[in-house]
C-alpha positions in Angstrom: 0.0 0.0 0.0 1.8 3.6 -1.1 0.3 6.2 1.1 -1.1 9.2 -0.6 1.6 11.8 -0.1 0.0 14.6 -2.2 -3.1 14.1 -0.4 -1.2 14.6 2.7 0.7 17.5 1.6 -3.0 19.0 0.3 -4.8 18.1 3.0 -5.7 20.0 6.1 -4.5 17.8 8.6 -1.1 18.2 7.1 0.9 19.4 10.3 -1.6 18.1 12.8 -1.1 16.0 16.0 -1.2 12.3 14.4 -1.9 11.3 17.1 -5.6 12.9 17.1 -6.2 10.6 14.1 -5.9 7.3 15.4 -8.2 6.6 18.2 -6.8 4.1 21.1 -8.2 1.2 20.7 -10.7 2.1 18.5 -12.6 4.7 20.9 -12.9 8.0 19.4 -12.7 10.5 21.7 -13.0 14.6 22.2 -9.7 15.1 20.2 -10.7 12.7 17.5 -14.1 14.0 17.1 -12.1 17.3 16.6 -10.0 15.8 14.1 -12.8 14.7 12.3 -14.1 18.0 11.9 -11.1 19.0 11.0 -11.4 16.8 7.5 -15.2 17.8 7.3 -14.6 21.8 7.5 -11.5 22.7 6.4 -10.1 20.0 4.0 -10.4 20.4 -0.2 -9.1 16.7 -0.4 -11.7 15.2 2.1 -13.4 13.4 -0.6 -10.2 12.2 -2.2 -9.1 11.1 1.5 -12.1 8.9 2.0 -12.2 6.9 -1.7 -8.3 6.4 -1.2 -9.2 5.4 2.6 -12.2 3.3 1.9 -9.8 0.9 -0.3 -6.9 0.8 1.8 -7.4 2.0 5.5 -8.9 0.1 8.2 -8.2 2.0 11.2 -7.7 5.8 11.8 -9.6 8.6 10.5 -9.3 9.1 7.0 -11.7 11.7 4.8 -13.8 12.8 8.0 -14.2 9.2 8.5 -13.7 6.7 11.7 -13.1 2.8 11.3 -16.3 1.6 12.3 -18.0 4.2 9.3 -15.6 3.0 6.4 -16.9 -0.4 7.6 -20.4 0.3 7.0 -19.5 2.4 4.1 -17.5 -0.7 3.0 -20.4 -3.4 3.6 -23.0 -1.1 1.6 -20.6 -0.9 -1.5 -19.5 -4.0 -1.5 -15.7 -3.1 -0.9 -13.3 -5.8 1.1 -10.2 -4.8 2.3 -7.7 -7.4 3.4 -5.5 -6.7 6.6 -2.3 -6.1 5.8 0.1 -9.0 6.2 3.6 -8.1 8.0 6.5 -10.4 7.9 8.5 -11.0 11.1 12.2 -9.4 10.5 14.7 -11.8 9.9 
């Protein structure tokens, strides 16, 4: 998977706290609600974000997005996205 780097460089999170976009354990709290918003107001590559998201992201917020809504995004399209496979360093 090649991350979007002109997305990132376009987008308004660009400069934000990572952090804020990648909810512990799946629980999205004040600072990722904001983060959210953050894609949903201020962002010209939002919709961009979320297509490039909905095919290769499971976790994180991606195009104003959380996990759990790709997901049901995901089921009503018809889109499967395999979890990535990592190899153990030899």
């Amino acid at each position: 998977m090649k991350y979007p780097i002109d997305l990132f460089e376009r987008g308004a999170c660009r400069g934000a706290d990572i952090e804020a976009f990648f909810p512990v354990k799946g629980v999205v709290t004040t600072e990722n609600r904001a983060a959210v918003r953050v894609c949903l107001t201020r962002c010209d590559v939002v919709d961009q974000c979320l297509e490039w998201a909905l095919d290769n992201e499971r976790h994180g917020i991606w195009g104003g997005t959380t996990a759990k809504e790709r997901s049901q995004i995901r089921a009503r399209r018809g889109i499967f996205v395999e979890e990535p496979q990592y190899r153990a360093a030899s």
